[in-house]
NULOKOL-721134 format. One record per residue (C-alpha): residue number from 0; x, z, y. Coordinates in steps of 0.001 Angstrom, whole numbers, plus 500000, padded with zeros to 6 digits. Example, Ala and Ser with C-alpha at 12.3 -4.5 7.8 and 13.67 -1.06 7.14 Angstrom:
> num / c1 / c3 / c2
> 0 / 512300 / 507800 / 495500
> 1 / 513670 / 507140 / 498940
//
This chain:
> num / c1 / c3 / c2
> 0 / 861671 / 252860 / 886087
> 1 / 859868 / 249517 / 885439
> 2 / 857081 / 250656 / 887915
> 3 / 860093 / 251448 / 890652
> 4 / 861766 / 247959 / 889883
> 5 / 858546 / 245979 / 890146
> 6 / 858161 / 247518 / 893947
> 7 / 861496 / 246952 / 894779
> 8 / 860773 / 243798 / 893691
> 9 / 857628 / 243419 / 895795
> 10 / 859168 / 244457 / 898983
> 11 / 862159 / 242190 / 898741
> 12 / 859492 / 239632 / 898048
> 13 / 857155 / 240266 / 901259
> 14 / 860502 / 240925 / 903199
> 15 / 861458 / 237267 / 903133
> 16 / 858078 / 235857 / 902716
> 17 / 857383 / 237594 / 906584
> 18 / 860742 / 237270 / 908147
> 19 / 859913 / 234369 / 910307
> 20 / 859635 / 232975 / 914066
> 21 / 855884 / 231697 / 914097
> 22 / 855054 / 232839 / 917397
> 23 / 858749 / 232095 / 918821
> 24 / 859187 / 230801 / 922456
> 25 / 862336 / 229429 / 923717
> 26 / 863000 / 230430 / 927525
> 27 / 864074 / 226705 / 927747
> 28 / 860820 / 225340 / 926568
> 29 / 858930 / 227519 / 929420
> 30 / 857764 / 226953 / 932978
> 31 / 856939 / 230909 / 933810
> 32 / 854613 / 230586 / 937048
> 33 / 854778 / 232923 / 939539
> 34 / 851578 / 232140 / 941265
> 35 / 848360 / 229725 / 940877
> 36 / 846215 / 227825 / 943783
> 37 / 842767 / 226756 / 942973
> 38 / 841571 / 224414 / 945981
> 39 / 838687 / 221576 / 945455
> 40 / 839430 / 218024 / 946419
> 41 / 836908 / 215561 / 948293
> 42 / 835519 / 214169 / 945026
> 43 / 835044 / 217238 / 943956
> 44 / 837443 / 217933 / 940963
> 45 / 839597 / 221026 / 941086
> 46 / 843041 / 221271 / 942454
> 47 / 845567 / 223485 / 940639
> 48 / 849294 / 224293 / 942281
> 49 / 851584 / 225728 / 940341
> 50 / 854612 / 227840 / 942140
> 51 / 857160 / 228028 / 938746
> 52 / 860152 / 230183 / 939075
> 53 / 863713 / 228524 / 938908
> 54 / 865643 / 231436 / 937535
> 55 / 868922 / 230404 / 937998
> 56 / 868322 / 229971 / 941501
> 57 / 866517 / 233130 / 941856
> 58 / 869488 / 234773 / 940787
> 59 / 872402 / 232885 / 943242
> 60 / 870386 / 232559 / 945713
> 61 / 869280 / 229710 / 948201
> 62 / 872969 / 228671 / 949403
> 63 / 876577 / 227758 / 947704
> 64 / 879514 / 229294 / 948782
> 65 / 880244 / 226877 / 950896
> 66 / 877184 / 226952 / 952974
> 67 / 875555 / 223792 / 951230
> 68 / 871596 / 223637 / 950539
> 69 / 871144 / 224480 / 946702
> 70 / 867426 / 223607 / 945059
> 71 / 865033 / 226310 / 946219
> 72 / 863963 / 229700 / 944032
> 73 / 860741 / 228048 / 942775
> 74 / 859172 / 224675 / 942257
> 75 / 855423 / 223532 / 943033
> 76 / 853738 / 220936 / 940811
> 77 / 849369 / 220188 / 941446
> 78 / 847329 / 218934 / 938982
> 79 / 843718 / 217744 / 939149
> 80 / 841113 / 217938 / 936862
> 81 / 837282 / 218439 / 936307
> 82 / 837849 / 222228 / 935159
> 83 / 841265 / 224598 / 934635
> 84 / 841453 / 224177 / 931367
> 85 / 841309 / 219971 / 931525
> 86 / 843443 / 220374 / 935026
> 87 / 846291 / 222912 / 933299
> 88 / 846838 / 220472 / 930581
> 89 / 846921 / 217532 / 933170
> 90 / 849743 / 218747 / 934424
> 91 / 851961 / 218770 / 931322
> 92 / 852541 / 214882 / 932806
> 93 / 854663 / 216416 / 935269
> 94 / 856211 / 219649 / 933654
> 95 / 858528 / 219441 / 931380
> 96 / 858265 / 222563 / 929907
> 97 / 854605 / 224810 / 928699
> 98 / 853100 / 226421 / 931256
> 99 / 853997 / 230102 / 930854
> 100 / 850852 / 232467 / 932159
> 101 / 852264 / 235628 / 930972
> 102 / 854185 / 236751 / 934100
> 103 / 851413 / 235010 / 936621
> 104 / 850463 / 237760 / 938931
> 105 / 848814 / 236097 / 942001
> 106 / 846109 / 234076 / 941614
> 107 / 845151 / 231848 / 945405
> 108 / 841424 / 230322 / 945534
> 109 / 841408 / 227947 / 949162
> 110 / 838258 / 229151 / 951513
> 111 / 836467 / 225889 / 951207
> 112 / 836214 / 226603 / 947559
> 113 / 835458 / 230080 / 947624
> 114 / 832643 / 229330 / 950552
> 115 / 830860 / 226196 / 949316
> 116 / 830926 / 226797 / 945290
> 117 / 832177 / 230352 / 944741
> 118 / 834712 / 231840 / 942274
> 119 / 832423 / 233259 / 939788
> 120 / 832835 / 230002 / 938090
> 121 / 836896 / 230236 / 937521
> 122 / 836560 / 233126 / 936429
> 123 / 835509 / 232360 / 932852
> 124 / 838624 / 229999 / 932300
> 125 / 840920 / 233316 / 933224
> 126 / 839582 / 235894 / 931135
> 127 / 838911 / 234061 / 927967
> 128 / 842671 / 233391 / 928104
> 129 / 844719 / 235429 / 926099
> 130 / 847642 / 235029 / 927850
> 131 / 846244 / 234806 / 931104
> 132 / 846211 / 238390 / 933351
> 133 / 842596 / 239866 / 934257
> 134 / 845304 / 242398 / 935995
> 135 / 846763 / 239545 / 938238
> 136 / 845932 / 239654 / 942185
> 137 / 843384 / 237909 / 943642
> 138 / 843400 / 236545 / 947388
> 139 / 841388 / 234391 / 949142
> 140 / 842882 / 231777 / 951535
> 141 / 841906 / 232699 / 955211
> 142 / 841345 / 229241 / 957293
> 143 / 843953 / 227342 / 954871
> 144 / 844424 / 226069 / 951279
> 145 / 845572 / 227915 / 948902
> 146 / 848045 / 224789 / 948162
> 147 / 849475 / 225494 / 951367
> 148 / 850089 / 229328 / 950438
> 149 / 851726 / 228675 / 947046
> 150 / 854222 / 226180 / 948615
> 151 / 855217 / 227991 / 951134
> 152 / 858883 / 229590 / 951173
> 153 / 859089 / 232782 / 952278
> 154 / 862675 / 234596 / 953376
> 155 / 863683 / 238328 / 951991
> 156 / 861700 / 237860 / 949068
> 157 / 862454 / 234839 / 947599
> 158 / 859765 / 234441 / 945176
> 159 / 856825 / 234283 / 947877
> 160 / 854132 / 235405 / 945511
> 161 / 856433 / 238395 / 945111
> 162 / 855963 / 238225 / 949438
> 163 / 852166 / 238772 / 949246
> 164 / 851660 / 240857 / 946644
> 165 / 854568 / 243361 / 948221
> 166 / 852764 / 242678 / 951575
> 167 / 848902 / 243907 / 950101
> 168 / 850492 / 246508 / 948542
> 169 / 853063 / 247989 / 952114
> 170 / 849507 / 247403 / 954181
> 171 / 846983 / 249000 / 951902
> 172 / 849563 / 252304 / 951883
> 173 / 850180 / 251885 / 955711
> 174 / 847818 / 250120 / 957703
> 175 / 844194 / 250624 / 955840
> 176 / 842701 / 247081 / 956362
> 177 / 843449 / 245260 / 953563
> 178 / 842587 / 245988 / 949830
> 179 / 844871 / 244418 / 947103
> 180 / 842401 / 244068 / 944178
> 181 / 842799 / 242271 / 940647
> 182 / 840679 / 239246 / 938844
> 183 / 839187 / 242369 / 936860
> 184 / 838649 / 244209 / 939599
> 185 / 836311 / 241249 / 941477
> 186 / 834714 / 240566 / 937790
> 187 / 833240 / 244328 / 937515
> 188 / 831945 / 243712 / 941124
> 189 / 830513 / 241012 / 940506
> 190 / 828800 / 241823 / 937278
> 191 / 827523 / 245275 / 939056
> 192 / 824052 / 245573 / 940422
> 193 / 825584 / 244898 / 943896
> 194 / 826921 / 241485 / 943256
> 195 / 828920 / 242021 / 946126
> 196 / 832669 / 242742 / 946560
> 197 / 835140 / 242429 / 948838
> 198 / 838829 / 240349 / 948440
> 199 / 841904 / 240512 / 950836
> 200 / 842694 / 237339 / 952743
> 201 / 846042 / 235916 / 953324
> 202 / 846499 / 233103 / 955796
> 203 / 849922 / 230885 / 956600
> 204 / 851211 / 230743 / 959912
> 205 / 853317 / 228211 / 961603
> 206 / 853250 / 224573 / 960560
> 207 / 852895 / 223679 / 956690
> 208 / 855649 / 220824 / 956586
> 209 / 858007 / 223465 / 958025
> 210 / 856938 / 226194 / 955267
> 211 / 858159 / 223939 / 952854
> 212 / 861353 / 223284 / 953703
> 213 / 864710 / 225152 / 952589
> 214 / 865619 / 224923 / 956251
> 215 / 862825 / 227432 / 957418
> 216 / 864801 / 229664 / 955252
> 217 / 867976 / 229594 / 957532
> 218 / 866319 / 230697 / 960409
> 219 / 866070 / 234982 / 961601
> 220 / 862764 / 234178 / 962719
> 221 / 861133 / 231740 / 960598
> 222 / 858807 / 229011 / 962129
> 223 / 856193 / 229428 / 959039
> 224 / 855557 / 232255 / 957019
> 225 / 852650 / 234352 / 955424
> 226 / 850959 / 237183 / 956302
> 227 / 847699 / 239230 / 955408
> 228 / 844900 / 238614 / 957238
> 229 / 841150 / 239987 / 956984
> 230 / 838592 / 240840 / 954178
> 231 / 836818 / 238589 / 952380
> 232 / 833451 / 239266 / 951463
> 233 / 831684 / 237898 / 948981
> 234 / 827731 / 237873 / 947381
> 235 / 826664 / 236465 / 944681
> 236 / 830532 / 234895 / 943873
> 237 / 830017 / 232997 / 947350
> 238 / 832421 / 233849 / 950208
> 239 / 830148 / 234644 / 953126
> 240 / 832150 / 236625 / 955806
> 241 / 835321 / 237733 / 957190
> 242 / 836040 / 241076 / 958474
> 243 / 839129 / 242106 / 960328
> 244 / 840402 / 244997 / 962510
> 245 / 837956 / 248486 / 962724
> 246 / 835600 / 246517 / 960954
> 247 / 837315 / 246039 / 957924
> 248 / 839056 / 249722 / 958285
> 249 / 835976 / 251290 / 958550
> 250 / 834938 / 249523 / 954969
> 251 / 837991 / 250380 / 953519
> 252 / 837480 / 253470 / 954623
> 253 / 834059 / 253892 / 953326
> 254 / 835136 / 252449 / 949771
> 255 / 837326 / 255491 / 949728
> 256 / 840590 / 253245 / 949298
> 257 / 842090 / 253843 / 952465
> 258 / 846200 / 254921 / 950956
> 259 / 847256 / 255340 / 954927
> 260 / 846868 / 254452 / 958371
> 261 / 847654 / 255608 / 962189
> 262 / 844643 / 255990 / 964602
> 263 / 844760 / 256018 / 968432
> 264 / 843184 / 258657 / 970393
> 265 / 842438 / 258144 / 974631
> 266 / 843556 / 261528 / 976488
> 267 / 842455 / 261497 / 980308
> 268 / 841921 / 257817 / 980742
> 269 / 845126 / 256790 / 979393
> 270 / 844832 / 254680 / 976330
> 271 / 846258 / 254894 / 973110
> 272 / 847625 / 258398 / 974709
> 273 / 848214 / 259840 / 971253
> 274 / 849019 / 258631 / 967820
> 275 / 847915 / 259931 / 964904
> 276 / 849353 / 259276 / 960980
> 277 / 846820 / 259838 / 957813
> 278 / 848758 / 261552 / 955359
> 279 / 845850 / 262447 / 952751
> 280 / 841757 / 261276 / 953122
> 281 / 838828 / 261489 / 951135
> 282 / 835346 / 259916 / 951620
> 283 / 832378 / 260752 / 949386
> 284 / 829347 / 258753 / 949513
> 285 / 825975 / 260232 / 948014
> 286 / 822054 / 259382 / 948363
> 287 / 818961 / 260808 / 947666
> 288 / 816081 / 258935 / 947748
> 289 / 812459 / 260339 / 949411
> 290 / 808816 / 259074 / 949002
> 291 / 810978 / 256083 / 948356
> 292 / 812846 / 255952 / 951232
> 293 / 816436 / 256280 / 950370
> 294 / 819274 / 258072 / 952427
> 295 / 822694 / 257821 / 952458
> 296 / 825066 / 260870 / 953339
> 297 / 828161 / 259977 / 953767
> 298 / 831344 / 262632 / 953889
> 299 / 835168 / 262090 / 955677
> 300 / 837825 / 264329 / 955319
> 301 / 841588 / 263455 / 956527
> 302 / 844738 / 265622 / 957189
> 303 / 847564 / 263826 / 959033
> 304 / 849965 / 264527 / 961541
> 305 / 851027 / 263586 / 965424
> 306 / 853431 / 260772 / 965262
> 307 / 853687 / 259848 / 968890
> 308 / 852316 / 261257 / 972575
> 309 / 853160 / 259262 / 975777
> 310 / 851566 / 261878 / 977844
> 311 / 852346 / 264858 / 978957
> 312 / 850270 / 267637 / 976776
> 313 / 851368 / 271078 / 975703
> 314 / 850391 / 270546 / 971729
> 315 / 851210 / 274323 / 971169
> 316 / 847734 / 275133 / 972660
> 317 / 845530 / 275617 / 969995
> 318 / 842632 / 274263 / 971964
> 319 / 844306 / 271145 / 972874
> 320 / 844801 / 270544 / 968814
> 321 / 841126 / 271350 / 968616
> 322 / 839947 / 268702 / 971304
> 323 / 842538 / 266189 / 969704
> 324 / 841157 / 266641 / 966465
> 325 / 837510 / 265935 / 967922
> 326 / 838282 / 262433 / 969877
> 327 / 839432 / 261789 / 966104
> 328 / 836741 / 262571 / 964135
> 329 / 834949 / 260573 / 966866
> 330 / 836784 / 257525 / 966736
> 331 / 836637 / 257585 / 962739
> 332 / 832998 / 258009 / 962769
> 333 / 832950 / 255215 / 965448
> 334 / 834669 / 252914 / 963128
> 335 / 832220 / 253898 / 959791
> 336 / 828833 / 253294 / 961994
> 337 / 830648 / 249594 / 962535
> 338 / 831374 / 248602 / 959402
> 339 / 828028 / 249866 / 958577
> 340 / 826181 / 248069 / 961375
> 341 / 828214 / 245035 / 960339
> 342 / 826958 / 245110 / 956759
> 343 / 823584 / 245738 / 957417
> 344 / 823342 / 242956 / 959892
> 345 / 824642 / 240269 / 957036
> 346 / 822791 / 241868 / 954242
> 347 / 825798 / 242309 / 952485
> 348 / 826074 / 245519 / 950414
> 349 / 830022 / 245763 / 949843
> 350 / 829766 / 249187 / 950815
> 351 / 828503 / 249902 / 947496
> 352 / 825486 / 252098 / 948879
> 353 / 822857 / 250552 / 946214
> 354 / 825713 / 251528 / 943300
> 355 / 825796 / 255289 / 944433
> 356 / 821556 / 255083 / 944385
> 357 / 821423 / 253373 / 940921
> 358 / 823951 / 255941 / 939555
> 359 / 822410 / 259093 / 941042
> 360 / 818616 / 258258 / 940967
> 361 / 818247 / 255600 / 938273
> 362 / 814596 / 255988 / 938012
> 363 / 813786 / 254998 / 941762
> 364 / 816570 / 252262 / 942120
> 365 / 814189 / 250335 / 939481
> 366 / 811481 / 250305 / 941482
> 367 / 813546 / 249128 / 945278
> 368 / 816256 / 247177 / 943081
> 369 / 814452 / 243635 / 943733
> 370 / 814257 / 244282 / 947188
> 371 / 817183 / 246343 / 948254
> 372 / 819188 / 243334 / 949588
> 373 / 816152 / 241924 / 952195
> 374 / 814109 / 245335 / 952523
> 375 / 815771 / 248520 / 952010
> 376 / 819831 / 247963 / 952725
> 377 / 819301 / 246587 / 956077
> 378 / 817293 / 249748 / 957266
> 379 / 818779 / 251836 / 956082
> 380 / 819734 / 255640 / 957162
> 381 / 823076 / 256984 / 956891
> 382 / 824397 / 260612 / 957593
> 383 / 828168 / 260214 / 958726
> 384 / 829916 / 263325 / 958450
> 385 / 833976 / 263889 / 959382
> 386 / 836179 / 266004 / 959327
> 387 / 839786 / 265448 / 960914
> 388 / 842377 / 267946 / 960758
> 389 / 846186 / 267549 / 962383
> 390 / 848851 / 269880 / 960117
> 391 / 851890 / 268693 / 961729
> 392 / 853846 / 267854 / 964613
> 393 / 856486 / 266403 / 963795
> 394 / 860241 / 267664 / 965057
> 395 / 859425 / 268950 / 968585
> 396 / 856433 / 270561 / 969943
> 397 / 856285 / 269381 / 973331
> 398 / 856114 / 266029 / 974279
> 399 / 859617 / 264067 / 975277
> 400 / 857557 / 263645 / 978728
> 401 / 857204 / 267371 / 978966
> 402 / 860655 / 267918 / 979340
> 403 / 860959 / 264737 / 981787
> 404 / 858744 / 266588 / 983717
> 405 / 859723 / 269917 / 983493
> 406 / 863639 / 269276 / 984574
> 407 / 862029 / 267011 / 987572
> 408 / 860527 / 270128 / 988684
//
């Protein structure tokens, strides 16, 4: 009994002893931010903007019931300092709450930044932080500030980093040439044996003053807004190229994170006759390496379906499928040989082609590693191999033109 008392005792003890609010934080006493800039300024200090979420405007919206211009759904504050750490304290002169990094998932870094002094020095400052996201977004601003992308105010979604990061995410799935990748995602790129890796852009278009205002808001088609735009490419932390359009499909497509994407075939002259919709791909990427020569083989497979025909074309003919599916393994190919070309030509290894040789023939890649970047990347061979199947053809055989031009008859 006296050993059941004395631990009865003991808990009630430790029970009060612990029951406490050490770690508390009042929702009053925080600024939660949505998004971060990082931009440099002329005298070369760093220049942080903060977009902070307003919640109760978030939640009612941009206009009273009357029609009268409320405060908008976040705030933007900048702060300048020699690092983030000095710059993010800097700004408690002009916040009246603790910034909140918990919930930050967008980080912004402005192209002059990214170009002249790289990011591999932020990114220190963001993963020793405990509160800080490794898993937050990462974009590059694409001929603009990353300032002028945080205070921008973007209609539908009224948190705008909530805008890009929904954006990345609808155009990775649908389109194919833009990647949405995370601070952790460029730090394991940049700490491979590549030190190369590739970052989506995002650009603003319109005029900045405008982008800021409430009234750009108001309008169905807005003046300003954002909008993805190109790759990013970046060696050695530096950014050192854009790539846009087939370019940056066919790398996409090569890094084996294309989600979706239509592709155009020409029938009989007539462009853009017939379009086609990815609905699963797969690309494999191996090497072997020969009297220490290496070789790249490089494997394509994608199943998708028709999704539109302007011409004419009786689809039920197995050997029209057939010569369909061959003008699209041909443009595909045509698109990977570019992206290729284009990488070789800069000396840029975002493919990841040195990776799949140090993984698969460790022994060799010691002895071409030093000189893979000058020597060995930019000549290199590559086997393209793809294969492009159609499984679908949507709800009508025939083309709508085919029974134009049938009744006509």
């Amino acid at each position: 009994m006296k050993r059941k008392g004395a631990f009865l005792l003991l808990m009630m003890a430790v029970t009060i002893l612990l029951t406490s609010c050490w770690s508390k934080k009042e929702l009053t006493d925080l600024a939660i931010v949505a998004a971060m800039g990082v931009d440099k300024t002329k005298d070369g200090r760093y220049n942080l903007t903060y977009q902070i979420i307003n919640p109760g405007n978030v939640a009612g919206g941009t206009q009273g019931s009357g029609g009268d211009i409320q405060n908008p759904p976040v705030t933007v504050y900048s702060a300048s300092g020699n690092n983030i750490v000095e710059t993010s304290r800097r700004a408690s002169s002009r916040i009246s709450r603790r910034l909140y990094y918990a919930h930050t998932n967008l980080v912004i870094v402005g192209e002059s930044l990214a170009r002249e002094e790289g990011i591999e020095v932020l990114m220190d400052a963001f993963d020793r932080d405990a509160e800080f996201r490794t898993t937050s977004t990462l974009v590059i601003a694409n001929h603009s500030t990353a300032a002028d992308l945080i205070k921008t105010l973007t209609p539908v979604d009224k948190i705008p980093a909530n805008k890009v990061l929904k954006t990345l995410e609808f155009t990775e799935r649908q389109w194919g040439e833009n990647v949405k990748v995370s601070l952790q995602d460029v730090m394991k790129g940049l700490q491979s044996s590549k030190e190369e890796t590739v970052v989506s852009g995002f650009r603003m278009v319109g005029n900045p003053k405008q982008a800021r205002m409430l009234e750009n808001l108001q309008e169905s088609a807005p003046e300003a807004t954002l909008r993805a735009s190109g790759i990013a490419v970046l060696k050695q932390g530096k950014l050192v190229d854009w790539l846009y359009g087939k370019t940056a499909r066919g790398t996409v497509w090569i890094l084996d994170k294309i989600q979706g994407t239509a592709i155009n075939v020409d029938w009989e002259g007539k462009k853009a006759a017939i379009a086609y919709k990815t609905v699963r791909q797969k690309t494999d990427v191996s090497a072997k390496v020969k009297d220490g020569h290496p070789h790249i083989s490089i494997h394509a497979r994608v199943e998708g379906d028709i999704g539109e025909m302007k011409i004419p074309i009786d689809i039920t003919n197995t050997k029209v499928i057939t010569k369909i599916e061959q003008s699209l393994r041909k443009e595909i190919k045509n698109e990977l040989k570019e992206a290729i070309k284009h990488a070789q030509k800069n000396k840029t290894d975002i493919l990841g082609f040195g990776e799949v040789v140090h993984r698969s023939r460790p022994n060799e890649w010691k002895k071409i590693k030093s000189e893979w970047s000058d020597v060995y990347f930019p000549n290199l061979d590559v086997d393209i191999t793809v294969e492009a199947y159609i499984r679908r053809t949507g709800l009508r055989n025939k083309s709508f033109l085919s029974g134009v031009k049938e009744n006509q008859e």
